[in-house]
C-alpha positions as CSV (number, residue, x, y, z in Angstrom):
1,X,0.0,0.0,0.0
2,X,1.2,3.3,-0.9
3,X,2.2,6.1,1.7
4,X,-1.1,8.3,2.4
5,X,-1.6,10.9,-0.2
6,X,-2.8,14.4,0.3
7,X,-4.5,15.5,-3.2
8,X,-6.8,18.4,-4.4
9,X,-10.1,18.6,-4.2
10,X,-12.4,16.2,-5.5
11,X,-9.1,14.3,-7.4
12,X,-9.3,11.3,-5.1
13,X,-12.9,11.4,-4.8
14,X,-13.7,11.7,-8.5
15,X,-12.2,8.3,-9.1
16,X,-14.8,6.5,-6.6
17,X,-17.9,8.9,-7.0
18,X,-19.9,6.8,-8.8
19,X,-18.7,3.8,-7.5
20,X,-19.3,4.8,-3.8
21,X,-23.1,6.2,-4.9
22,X,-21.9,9.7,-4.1
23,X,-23.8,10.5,-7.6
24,X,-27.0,8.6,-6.8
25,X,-28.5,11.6,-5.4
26,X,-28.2,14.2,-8.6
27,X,-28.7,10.9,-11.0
28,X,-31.8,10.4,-9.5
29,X,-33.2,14.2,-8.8
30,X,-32.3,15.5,-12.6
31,X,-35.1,13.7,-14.3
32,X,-37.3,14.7,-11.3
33,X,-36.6,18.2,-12.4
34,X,-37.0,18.1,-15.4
35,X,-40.6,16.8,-14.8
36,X,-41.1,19.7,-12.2
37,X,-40.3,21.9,-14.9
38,X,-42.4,21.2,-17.5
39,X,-45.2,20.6,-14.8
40,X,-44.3,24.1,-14.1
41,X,-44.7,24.9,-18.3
42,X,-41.4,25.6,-18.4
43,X,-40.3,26.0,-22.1
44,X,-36.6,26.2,-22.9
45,X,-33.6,24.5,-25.2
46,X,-30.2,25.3,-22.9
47,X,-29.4,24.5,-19.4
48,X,-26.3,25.3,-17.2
49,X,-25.5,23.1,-14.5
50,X,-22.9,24.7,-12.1
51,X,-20.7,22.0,-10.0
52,X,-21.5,19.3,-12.2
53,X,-19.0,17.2,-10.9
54,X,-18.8,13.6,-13.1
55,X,-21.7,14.8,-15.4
56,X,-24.2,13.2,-14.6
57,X,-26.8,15.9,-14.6
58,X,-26.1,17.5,-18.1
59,X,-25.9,14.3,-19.8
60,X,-29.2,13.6,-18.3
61,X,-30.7,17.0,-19.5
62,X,-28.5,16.5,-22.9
63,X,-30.4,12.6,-23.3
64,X,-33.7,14.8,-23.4
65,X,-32.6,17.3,-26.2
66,X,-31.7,19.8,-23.9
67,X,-28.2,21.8,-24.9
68,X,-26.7,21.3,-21.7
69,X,-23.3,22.7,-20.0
70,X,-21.6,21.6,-17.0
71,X,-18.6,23.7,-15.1
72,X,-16.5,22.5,-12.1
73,X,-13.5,23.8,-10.8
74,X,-12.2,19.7,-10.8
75,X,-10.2,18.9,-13.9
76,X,-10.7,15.0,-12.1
77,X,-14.2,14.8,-12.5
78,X,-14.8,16.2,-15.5
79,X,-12.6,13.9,-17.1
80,X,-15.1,11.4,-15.7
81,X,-17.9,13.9,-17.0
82,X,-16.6,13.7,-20.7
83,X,-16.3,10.0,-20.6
84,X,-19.8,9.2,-19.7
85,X,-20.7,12.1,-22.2
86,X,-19.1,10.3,-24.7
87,X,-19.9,6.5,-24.0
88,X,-23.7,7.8,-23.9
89,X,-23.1,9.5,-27.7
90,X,-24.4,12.7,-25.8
91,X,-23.6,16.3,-27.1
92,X,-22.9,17.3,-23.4
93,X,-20.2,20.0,-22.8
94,X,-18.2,20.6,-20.4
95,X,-16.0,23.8,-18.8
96,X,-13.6,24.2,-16.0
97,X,-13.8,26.6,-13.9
98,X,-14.5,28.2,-10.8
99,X,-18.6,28.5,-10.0
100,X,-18.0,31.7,-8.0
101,X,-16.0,33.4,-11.2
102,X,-17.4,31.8,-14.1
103,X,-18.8,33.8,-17.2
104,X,-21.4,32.1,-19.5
105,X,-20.7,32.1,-23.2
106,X,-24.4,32.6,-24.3
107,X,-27.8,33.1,-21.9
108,X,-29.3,29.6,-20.5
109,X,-32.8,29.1,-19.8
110,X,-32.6,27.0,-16.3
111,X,-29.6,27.0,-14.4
112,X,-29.0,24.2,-12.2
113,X,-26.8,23.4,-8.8
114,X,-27.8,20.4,-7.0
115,X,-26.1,18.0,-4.7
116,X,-25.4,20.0,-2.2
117,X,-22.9,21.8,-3.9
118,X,-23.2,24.9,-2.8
119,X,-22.8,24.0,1.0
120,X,-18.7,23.2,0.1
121,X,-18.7,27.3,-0.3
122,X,-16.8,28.8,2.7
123,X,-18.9,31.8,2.8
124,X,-22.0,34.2,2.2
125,X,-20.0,36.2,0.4
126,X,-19.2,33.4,-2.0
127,X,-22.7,31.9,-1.7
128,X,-23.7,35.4,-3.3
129,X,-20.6,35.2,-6.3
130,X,-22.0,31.9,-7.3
131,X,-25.8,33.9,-7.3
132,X,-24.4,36.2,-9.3
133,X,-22.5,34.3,-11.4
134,X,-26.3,31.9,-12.1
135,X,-28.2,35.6,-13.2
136,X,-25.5,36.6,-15.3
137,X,-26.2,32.8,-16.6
138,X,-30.0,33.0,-16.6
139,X,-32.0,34.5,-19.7
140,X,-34.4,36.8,-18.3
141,X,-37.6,35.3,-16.8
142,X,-36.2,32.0,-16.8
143,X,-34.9,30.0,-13.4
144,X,-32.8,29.3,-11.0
145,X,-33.3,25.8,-9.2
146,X,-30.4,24.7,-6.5
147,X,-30.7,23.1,-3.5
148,X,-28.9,23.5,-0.3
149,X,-28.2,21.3,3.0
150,X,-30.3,22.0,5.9
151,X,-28.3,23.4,9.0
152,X,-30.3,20.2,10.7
153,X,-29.5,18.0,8.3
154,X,-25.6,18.4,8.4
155,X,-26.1,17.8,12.5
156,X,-27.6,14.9,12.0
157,X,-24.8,13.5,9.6
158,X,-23.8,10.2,10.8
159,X,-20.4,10.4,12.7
160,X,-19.0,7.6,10.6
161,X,-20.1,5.9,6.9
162,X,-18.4,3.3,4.8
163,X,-18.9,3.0,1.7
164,X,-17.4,0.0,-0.5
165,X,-18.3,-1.7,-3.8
166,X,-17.0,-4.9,-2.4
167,X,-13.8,-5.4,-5.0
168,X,-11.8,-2.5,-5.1
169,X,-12.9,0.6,-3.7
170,X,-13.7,1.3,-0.1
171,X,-14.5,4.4,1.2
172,X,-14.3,5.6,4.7
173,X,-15.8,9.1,6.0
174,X,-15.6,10.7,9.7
175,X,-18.0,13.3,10.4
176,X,-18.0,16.0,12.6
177,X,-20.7,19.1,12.8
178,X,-19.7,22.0,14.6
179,X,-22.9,24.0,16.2
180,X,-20.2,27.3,16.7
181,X,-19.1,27.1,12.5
182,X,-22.7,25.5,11.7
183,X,-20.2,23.8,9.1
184,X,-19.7,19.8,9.2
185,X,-16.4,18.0,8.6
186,X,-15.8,15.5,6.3
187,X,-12.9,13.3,6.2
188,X,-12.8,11.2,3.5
189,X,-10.1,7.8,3.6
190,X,-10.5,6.3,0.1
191,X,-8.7,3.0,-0.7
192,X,-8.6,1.8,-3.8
193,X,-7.0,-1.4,-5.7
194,X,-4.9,-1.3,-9.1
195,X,-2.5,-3.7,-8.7
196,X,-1.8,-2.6,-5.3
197,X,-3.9,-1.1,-3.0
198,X,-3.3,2.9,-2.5
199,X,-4.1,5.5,0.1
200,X,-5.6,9.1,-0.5
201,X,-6.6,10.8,2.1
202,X,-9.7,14.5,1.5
203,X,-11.0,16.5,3.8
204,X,-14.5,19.1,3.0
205,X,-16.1,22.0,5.4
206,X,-19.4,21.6,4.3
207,X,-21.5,24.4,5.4
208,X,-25.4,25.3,6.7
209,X,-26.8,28.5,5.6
210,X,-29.9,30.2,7.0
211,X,-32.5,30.6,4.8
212,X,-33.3,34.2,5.4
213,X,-29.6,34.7,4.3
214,X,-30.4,32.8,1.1
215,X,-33.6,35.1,0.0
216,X,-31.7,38.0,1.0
217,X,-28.5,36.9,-1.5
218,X,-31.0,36.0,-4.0
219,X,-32.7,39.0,-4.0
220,X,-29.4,40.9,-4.3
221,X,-28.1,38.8,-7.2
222,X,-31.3,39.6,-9.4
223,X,-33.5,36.5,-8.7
224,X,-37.2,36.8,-7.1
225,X,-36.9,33.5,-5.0
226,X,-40.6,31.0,-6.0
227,X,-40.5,28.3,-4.5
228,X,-39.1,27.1,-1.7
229,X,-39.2,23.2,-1.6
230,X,-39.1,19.4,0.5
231,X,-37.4,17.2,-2.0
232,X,-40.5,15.6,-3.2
233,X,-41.6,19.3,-4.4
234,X,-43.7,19.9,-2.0
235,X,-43.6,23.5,-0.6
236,X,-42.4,24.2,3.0
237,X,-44.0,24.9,6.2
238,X,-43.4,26.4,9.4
239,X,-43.2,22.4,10.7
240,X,-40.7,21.0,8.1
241,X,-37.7,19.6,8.8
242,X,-35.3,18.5,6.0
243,X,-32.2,17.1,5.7
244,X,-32.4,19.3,2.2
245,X,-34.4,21.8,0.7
246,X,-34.3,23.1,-2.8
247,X,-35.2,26.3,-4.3
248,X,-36.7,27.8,-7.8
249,X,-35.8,31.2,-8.0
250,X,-36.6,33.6,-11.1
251,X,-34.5,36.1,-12.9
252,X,-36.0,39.1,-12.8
């Protein structure tokens, strides 16, 4: 076994993301959307899905004659992202970049951010670059649909999950929430067999944000926040209590 290594973001993780089921989640909620939108009577022909990670959303949206776009900052899992793209036959594109600096080459009609994406930003004040960033994105009078973390739901985090396909990959996480940051820590030991077994070694601050903060950002950023949402689309009430909530949010 190889000495632990200490990598960039997402670089170890990118390798086992799929694997582990860390994509489940977007895999499963992008068709979901999609029906939500058109529900909605959404009409529109280009999407932009920020922190697309391996792809799988925009090759999703791309299988459904949508003109979709992913950017992440991780040159490891878009590599992963263009290979699925490409094994599917899908006209899926892909940019990397920074979320919280990126500029759009033409106007999208939905702009997308699931996965709990956003939480990994270390502040308001790059919670609202990202905003920005989606209404420079968005077409006028189109959306904005992202979802977020709960502050509840990153304390109730499991202290400890293993993750393993049984063969080759096994993934360990520690977890630690912090009700002074209202941030969790994640500490990812990921083990993985290719000839020999090796060692990598990441660690995320994934964040809570209030809500109020969120409408307030939103508002600032150009949106007029619609809907706010249980992830069975079902709006939210005084009593709810989710692990994750998303939101649809206008350009105005």
């Amino acid at each position: 076994m190889s000495p632990n290594a200490q990598v960039e973001p997402f670089t170890a993780l990118a390798d086992v993301y799929k694997i582990g089921g860390l994509s489940a989640y977007s895999e499963t909620l992008a068709p979901r959307v999609l029906d939500f939108l058109y529900d909605s009577g959404w009409q529109g022909s280009r999407m932009l899905d920020l922190a697309t990670g391996i792809g799988e959303v925009p090759c999703w949206f791309a299988s459904q004659n949508v003109r979709a776009v992913g950017v992440d900052s991780s040159a490891a899992m878009l590599r992963h992202a263009r290979q699925l793209a490409e094994a599917r036959g899908l006209a899926a594109s892909f940019v990397q970049a920074d979320i919280r600096t990126y500029t759009a080459e033409q106007p999208a009609d939905l702009v997308l951010c699931i996965g709990g994406s956003l939480n990994y930003l270390p502040s308001l004040n790059d919670l609202s670059a990202v905003f920005r960033v989606a209404a420079a994105a968005c077409a006028p009078n189109k959306l904005f649909i992202f979802d977020l973390l709960t502050i509840h739901g990153l304390a109730r985090t499991p202290a400890e999950r293993i993750l393993s396909d049984g063969e080759r990959h096994f993934i360990a996480t520690r977890n630690a929430f912090s009700y002074e940051t209202l941030s969790l820590s994640a500490h990812y030991t990921i083990f993985h067999y290719s000839s020999a077994w090796q060692r990598a070694e990441e660690r995320h601050i994934i964040r809570g944000y209030p809500v109020q903060a969120v409408q307030r950002l939103l508002s600032g950023a150009g949106f007029s926040l619609e809907q706010s949402l249980t992830l069975d689309f079902a709006p939210i009430t005084a009593a709810t209590d989710e692990d994750m909530l998303l939101f649809v949010a206008r350009r105005t």
